[in-house]
Phi, psi and omega in degrees: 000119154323137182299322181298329176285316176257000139290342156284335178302315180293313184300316207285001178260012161074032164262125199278207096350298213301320189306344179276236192005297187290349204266348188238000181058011178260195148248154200281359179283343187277321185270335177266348154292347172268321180295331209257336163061061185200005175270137191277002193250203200286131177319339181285333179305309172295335177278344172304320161284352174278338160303278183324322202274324197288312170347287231256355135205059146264350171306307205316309175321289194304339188289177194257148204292349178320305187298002161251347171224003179259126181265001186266331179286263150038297169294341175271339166307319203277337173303319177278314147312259174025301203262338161339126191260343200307331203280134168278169200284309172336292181321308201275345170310300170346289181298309209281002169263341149330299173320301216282337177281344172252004173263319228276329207275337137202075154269017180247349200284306196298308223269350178236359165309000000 
């Protein structure tokens, strides 16, 4: 596949380069010579990674429309980062002020319910 076809397919399901790397523990100049079809090292990196990006999206396909309208998923989701060893502590400070803006919203929800 042309690199131009399949970065627009990844922007448009909102999967980054970085989100490849981390998800593979690789670095991301390694998922972007490869998508860019332009990295020299062993053919298994590539397949692997062409693999992780086939992976995540058909994960991507599967998700359940919840995570968009269920805040108790949205939260175990973040909860499951959180505890993620995959995440840097920035990332994950990142997630836990998130947990906290969705716990305060909703406990203003119950309070006005």
């Amino acid at each position: 596949m042309e690199p131009s076809r399949l970065k627009a397919i990844l922007k448009e399901r909102n999967i980054s380069f970085r989100d490849i790397s981390i998800s593979m523990d690789i670095s991301q100049p390694v998922v972007s010579d490869v998508i860019n079809q332009k990295y020299k090292g062993a053919e298994e990196m590539k397949s692997r990674v062409y693999a992780q990006i086939s992976k995540m999206l058909e994960g991507r396909e599967d998700l359940s429309d919840d995570i968009y309208t269920n805040i108790n998923t949205v939260d175990k989701l973040l909860q499951v980062g959180i505890n993620s060893a995959k995440f840097t502590i920035p990332e994950k400070e990142f997630l836990i002020a998130l947990h906290k803006k969705l716990n305060a919203y909703k406990l203003n929800q119950l309070n006005h319910a």
